[in-house]
N, C-alpha and C positions, 0 to 999 in steps of 0.2 A: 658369699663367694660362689664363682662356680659348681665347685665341685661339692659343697654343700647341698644346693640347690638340684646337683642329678643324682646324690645319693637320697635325697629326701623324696624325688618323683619317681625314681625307680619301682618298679611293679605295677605300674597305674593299672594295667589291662584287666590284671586281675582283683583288681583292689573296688570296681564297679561288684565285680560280683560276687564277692565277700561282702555286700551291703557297705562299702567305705563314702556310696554315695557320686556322684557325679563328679564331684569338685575335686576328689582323687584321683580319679583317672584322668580328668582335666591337667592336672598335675605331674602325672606321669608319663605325659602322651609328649610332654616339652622338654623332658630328660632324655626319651630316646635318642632324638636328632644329635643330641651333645655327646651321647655316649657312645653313636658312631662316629662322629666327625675325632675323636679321639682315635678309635681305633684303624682308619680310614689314612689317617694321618701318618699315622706309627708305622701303617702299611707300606705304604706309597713308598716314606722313608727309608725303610726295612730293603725295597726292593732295591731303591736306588744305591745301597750303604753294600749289597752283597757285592763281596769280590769279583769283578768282572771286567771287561773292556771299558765298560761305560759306568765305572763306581763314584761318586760322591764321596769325598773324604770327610766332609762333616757332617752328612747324614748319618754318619756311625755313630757322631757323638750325641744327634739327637732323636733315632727311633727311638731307642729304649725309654727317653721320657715321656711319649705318649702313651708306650704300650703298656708299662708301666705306671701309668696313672690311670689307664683302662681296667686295668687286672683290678686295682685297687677300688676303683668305684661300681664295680660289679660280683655279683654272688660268683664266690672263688672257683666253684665248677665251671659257670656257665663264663666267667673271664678269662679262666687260663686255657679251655678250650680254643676259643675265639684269639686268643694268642696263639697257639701250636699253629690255628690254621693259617694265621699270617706270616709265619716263621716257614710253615710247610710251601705258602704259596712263594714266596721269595727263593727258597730254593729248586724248587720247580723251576720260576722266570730263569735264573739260574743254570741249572742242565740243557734248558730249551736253546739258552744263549752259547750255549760250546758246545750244544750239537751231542752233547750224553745221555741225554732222555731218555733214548730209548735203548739203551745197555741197562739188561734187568737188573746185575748185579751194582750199578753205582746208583740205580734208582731205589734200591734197598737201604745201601747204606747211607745215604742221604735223608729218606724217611727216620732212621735212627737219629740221625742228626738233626732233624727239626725237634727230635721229643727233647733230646738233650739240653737244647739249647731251651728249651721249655722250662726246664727246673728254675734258671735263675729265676724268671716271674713267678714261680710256684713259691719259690723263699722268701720272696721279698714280700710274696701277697702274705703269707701263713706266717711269717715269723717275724719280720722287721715291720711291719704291720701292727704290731700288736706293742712298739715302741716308740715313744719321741725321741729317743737319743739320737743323737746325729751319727754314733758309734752303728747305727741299724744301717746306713746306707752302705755300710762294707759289706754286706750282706749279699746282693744281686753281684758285684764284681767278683767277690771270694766264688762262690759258686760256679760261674758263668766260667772262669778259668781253671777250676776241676775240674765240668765238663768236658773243656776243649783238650785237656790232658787225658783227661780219659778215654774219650773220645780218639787220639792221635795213636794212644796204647795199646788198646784195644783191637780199633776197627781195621787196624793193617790198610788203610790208605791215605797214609800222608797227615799231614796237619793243615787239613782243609778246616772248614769254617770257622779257624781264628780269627774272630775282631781284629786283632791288630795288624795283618797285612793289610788291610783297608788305609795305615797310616804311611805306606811305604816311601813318601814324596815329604815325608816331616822329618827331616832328616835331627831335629834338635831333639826330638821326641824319639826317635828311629837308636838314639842311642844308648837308650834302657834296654835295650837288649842284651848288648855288652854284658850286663849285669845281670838279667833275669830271664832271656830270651826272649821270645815273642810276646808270650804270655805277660809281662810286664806291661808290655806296651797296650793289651789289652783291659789289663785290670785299670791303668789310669781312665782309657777310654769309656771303661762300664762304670765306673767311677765318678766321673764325671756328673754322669747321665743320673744315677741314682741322687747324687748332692742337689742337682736341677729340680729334679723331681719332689724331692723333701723340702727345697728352698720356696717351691709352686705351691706345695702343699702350706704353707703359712703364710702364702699371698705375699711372700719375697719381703714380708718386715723384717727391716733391715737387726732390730733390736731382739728379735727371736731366732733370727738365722748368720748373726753374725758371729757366734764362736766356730759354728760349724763352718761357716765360709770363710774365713780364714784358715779352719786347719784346712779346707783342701785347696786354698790360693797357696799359699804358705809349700804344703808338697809339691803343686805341680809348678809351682815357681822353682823350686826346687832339683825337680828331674829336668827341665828344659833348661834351668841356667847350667845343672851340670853336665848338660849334656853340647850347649854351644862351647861348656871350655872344655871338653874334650876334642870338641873339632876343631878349636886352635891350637890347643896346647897338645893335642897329638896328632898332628897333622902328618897325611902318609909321607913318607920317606922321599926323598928324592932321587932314589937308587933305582930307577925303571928297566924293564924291557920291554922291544916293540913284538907287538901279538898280532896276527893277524886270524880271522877266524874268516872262515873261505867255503862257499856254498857253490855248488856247478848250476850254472848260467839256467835259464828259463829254456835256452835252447836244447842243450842238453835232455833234460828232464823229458820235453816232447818228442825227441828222437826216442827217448828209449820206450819212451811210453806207446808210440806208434810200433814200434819191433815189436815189444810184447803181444800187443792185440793181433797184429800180423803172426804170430804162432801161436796167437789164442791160447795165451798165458796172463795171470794178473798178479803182482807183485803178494797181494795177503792172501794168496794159497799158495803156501811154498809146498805142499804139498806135490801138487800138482807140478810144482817148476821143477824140481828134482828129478823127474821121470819124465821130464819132456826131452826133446835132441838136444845135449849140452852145447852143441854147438852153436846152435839158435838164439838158446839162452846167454851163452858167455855175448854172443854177439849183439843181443838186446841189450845186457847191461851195460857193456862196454859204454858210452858216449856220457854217462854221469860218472865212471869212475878214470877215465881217459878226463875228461872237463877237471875233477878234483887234482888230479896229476900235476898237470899243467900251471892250476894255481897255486899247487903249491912252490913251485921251483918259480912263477912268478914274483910272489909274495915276499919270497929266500933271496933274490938277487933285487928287490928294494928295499931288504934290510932289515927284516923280520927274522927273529931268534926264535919264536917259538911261533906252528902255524895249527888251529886246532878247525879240524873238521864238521860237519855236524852229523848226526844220529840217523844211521840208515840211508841217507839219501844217495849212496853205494851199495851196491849190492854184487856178491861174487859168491861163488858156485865152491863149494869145498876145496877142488882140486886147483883153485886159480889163486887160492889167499896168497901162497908162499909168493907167487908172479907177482901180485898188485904189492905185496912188502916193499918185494926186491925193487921193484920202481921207485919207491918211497926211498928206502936205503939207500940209493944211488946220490936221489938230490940231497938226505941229509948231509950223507959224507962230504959230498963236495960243495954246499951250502954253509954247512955247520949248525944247524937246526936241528930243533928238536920237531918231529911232528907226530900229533896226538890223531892217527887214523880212528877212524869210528865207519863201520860198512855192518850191513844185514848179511852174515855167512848162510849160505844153503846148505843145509847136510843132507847125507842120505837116508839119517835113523828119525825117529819122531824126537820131538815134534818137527824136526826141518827146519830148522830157522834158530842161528843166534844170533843175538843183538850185542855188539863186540865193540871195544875201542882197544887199539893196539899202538901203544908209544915208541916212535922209531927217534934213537939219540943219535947226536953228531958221529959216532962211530960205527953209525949203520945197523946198531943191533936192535933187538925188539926188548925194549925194558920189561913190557908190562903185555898181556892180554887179558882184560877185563873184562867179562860180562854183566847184561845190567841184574841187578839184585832186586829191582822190586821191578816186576814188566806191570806194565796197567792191563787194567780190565781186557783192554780192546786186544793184548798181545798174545798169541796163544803159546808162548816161549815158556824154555826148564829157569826158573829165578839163579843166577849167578850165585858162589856161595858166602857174599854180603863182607868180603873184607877187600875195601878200600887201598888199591896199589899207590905206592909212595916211592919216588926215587928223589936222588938228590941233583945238581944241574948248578952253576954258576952263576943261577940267578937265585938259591934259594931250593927250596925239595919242594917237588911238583906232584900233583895226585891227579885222579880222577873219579868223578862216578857219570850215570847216563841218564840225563833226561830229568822221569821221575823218581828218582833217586835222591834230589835235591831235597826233595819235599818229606825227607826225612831224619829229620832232627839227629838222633842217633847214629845212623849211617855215618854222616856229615862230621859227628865227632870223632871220628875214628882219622879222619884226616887232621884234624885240630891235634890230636893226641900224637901225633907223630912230627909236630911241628912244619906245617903245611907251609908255603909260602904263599904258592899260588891253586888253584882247584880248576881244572877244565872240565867243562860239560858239555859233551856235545849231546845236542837236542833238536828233537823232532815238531812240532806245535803245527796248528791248522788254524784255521780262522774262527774268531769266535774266543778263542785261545790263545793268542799270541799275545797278550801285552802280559796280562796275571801273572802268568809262568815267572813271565823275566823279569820283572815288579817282586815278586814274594823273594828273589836270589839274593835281594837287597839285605835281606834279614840274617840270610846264613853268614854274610861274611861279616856282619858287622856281630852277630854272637860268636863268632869263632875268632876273628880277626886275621883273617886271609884275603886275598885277591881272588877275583873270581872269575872267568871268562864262559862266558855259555853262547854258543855258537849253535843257534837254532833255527835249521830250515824250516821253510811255511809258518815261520812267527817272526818274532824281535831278539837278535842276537844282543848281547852287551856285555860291556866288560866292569865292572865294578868293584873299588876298592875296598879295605877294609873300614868305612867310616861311611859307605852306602852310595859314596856317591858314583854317578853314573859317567866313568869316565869315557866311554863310546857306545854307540847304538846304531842300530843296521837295520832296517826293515824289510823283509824279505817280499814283501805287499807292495813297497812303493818301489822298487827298483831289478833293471833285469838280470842283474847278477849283484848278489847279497855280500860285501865282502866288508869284514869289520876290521879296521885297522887302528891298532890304539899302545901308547906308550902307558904300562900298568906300574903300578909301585910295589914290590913284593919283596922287599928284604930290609931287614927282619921282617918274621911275622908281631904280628902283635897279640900280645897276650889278653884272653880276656879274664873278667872273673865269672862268666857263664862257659866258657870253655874246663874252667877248674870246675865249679861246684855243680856244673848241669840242672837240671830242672827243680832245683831245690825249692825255689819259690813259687813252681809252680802245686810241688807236693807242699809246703804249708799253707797253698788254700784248697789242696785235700782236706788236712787236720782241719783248718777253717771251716770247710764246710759239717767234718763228721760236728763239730760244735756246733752248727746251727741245727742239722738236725735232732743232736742233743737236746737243744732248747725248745726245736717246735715241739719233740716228745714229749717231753717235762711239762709245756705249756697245754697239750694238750691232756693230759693225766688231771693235770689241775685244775682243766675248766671241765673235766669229768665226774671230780669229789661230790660226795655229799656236799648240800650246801647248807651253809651256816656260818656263824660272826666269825669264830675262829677260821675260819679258812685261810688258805693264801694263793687265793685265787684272786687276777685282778676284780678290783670292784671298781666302780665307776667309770669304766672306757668314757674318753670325751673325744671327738670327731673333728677334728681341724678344718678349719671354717674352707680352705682352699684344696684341701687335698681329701676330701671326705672321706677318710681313712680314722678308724676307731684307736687311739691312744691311751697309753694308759693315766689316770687318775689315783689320789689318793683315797683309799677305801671308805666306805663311808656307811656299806647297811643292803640291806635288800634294793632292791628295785634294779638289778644289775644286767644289763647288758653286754655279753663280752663277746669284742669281737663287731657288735653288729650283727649279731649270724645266729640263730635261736638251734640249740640241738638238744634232741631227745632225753626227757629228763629234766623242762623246765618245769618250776617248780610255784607255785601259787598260793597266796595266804587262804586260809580256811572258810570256805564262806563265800568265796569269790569261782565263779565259772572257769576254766582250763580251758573247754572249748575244742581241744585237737588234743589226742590221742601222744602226739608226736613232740607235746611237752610245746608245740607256739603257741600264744596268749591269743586270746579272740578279745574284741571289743567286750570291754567292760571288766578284764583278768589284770591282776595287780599281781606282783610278784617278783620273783628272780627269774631272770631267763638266760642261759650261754648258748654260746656259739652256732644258733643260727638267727632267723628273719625274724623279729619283731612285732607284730602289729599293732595299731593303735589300741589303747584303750578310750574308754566312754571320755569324752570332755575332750578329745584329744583327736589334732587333726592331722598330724603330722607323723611321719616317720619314724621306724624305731631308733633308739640307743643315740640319740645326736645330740653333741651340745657343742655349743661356738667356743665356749672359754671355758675350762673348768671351776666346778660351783665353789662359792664359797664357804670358808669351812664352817659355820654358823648353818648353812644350809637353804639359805634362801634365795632365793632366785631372782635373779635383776638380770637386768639387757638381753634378756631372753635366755639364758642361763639356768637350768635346774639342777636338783639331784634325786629328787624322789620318784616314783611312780604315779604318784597319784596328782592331779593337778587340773585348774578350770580354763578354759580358754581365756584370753585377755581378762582375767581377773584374778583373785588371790585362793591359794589353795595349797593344800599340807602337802608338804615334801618328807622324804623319806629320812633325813638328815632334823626333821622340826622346824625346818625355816618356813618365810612364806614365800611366795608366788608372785610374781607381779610381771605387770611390762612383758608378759607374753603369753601364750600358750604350750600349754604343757604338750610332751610327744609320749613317746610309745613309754614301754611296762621301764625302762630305765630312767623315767623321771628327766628325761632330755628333753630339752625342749628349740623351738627354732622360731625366731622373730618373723 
């Protein structure tokens, strides 16, 4: 099989100048092409699977099984390297594509986030490696989604590089969230990939891979049927209000934008706007927040109840907010609407600048004034102090947060916890950026079970329900005034059980994980022991004919290979050359050797620690099959176990051998 064949040429280069002769390097020089075109692969995939405007929903499900069988058929330094930098360059293509690149601060934590996302390949290389159970493919998913929890906890920005926003358009799958949040929807998808990967690895015989491919047909039959009868059997409500989300025309935007430059002011130095003639300035801004006025009292007399603004794209000077309310309050009152204003306040103290959404009800008052609680990188604003305004309303109790706020799990429950119906967000997005943002909103309402309206200039506004789908969309790119108009469902909310028990499942593949690394620890201690019969170290690693990964076998004696990986401290019968200081066997060394690279011995043409099938227990060697150290090329020769030799040529100091 494949992956036999480039674990067996692996090292050719050096393997001429070790004296292994021509015909090894010959050998090894036909593995490299395969052992890129794996990683080449996984890349490509990798980049097109990152969250972005232009993402592939089912390349998420099949990077990881090349880069993952990459990591596996190469020495675990030099493969999980070569992973990090495929993982590194994807998020790079990534920043370049929204235009973040070059903000030092999200180019940092992004760099963290490629290491993170490294671990899972680090576990699956070091620890489920060193198993055939099918129970080992839990391994890379359980990790990969501690990571991404850690990562979200931690890094204070958002729950960026989740796998599972990639699924956002899968709406049968999209409903594991409900139950486990994001993170659910992530671990079926690593999951997936890992089962693929181990199913590749035994060249997809159906008789070695079918207990394990059932249980995970069987689960994910499981979450998608239960999750199509929750889109029947809970189907939103028929109890609607008409929303409308209202952006100021393209006209607008360039009148104000020509006044500004005309008093040689720019909107992101508020600094500067503040101490310039407020006269000038109220009058520059005027034509975007005069534009928002007007739609909204349009939007009010064709029968919209509730009208939500978007993020910033007003702006007013300290001393004009109570004026631009009072406007607002006029058309509630006499409308009967609710409107969720959202403008850039200028102050006169530092920093200058608040980012604000202000809810005016049918009685003309101001419910709420909200600031946003997490500003991004790019905002040089005081952070709001992070709790969630909630009023109640005749369609249901209405909240808000701003923008990047969304993209924070925690926040977001705090409106869940106050029994939210509906959540308005007005937002800001640029190109590059506009589709992701209002894709990932999919997730929050279906883990909370609210309505959602996000109303974002310079991207894609939309309204969606609590079951993800997307019941209006506005593009602010393809038309000259962006105005979203949609009948939403919001009463009751609906209850989830990730709104009750919050990230529970994503902290038990925390525990998950501190148990694998439990086990790599322990496995490593043990292929560190003295060695000798009693041990309980594995002995006999056998190499799967398709996935050239070293598994474990029934112990059987010296001549032990573990791992595939020869480390310091292997050990040689008496009488026989060592050769290397560093415990690797040199041609002609017979012995035990762990965890690290092998070499041939004398008689022996092939690669260390590999055998196609494990030996039989008698100990002899048929269809190329061995167990000992010792052995002659196509002829008969002592294995380590007392059996004989036959029908192939013996491999390296584990008695492996390869037809």
């Amino acid at each position: 099989m494949l992956g036999t064949r480039e674990r067996r040429r692996e090292g050719e280069g050096k393997g001429e100048a070790r004296g292994r002769g021509p015909e090894w390097g010959e050998r090894t020089a036909r593995a490299r092409p395969a052992g890129r075109w794996l990683w080449g692969a996984g890349t490509v995939l990798l980049v097109l699977a990152v969250h972005g405007n232009w993402h592939l929903a089912p390349a998420a499900w099949l990077f990881p099984v090349f880069l993952l069988r990459y990591s596996r058929l190469r020495p675990a330094r030099r493969g999980l390297l070569r992973v990090g930098y495929a993982l590194g360059l994807a998020q790079l293509v990534w920043l370049t594509s929204t235009g973040m690149v070059f903000v030092p601060s999200v180019l940092a934590v992004f760099a963290v986030l490629a290491v993170v996302q490294t671990l899972p390949f680090a576990a699956d290389r070091l620890v489920a490696a060193r198993s055939g159970s099918v129970w080992s493919t839990l391994v890379y998913p359980v990790v990969l989604v501690c990571g991404e929890y850690l990562f979200t906890q931690l890094a204070d920005f958002g729950d960026y590089g989740v796998l599972g926003f990639t699924q956002h358009g899968f709406l049968p799958l999209v409903q594991l969230a409900s139950v486990t949040g994001v993170y659910g929807v992530s671990f079926v998808v690593a999951w997936t990939a890992s089962v693929a990967h181990w199913a590749w690895g035994r060249g997809f015989r159906w008789r070695e891979i079918r207990r394990g491919a059932l249980v995970w047909a069987g689960v994910l039959a499981l979450v998608l049927g239960a999750g199509g009868v929750r889109q029947v059997c809970c189907a939103p409500t028929t109890d609607t209000v008409r929303v409308a989300g209202i952006s100021a025309g393209r006209a607008a935007e360039r009148a104000t934008e020509r006044a500004l430059r005309t008093a040689g002011q720019e909107l992101w130095r508020p600094r500067n706007l503040v101490r310039a003639d407020p006269r000038r300035v109220r009058a520059a801004l005027a034509p975007v927040a005069d534009d928002l006025v007007a739609a909204t009292d349009r939007e009010a007399r064709a029968g919209a109840r509730i009208v939500v603004w978007p993020e910033t794209q007003a702006g007013v000077l300290a001393d004009g907010q109570r004026r631009l309310l009072g406007r607002v309050s006029e058309i509630a009152r006499k409308r009967q609407v609710y409107v969720n204003t959202a403008f850039a306040l200028y102050t006169p103290r530092p920093p200058y600048v608040r980012n604000v959404a202000a809810l005016v009800t049918p009685e003309g008052k101001v419910a709420w004034t909200y600031d946003k609680t997490h500003p991004t990188p790019m905002e040089p604003m005081t952070p709001g102090k992070g709790a969630v305004p909630v009023t109640g309303s005749p369609y249901g109790r209405l909240a808000t947060v701003i923008c990047y706020d969304a993209d924070f799990p925690g926040l977001m429950r705090q409106a869940a916890d106050r029994d939210t119906a509906l959540i308005m967000v007005p937002a800001n997005d640029w190109a590059g950026f506009e589709s992701l943002h209002a894709q990932r909103a999919v997730f929050r309402s279906v883990e909370y079970g609210y309505a959602m309206v996000r109303q974002s200039v310079h991207g894609v506004a939309t309204a969606v329900d609590h079951q993800g789908r997307i019941r209006g969309m506005a593009d602010y790119f393809t038309a000259d005034r962006q105005t979203l108009v949609t009948e939403v469902p919001v009463r009751p909310r609906t209850d989830t059980l990730y709104s009750r028990t919050g990230d529970l499942f994503a902290l038990l593949c925390a525990g998950g994980t501190l148990l694998v690394v439990a086990l790599g620890v322990r496995g490593r201690r043990a292929r560190a022991g003295a060695p000798g019969a009693g041990d309980d170290r594995p002995q006999h690693p056998q190499l799967d004919s398709a996935v050239g990964e070293l598994l474990l076998s029934p112990p059987c004696g010296a001549g032990v290979v573990a791992d595939g990986v020869a480390e310091d401290g292997g050990a040689v019968p008496e009488g026989l050359p060592s050769g290397r200081p560093d415990g690797r066997a040199v041609e002609g060394s017979v012995g035990r050797l762990r965890g690290g690279r092998a070499e041939p011995v004398a008689g022996g043409g092939e690669p260390e620690g590999v055998a196609l099938r494990p030996p039989p227990a008698d100990g002899s060697l048929r269809d190329g099959v061995g167990a000992g150290p010792v052995g002659v090329e196509s002829g008969v020769g002592v294995t380590e176990c007392g059996g004989r030799a036959g029908n192939g040529r013996s491999g390296g100091p584990s008695g492996a051998v390869a037809r």
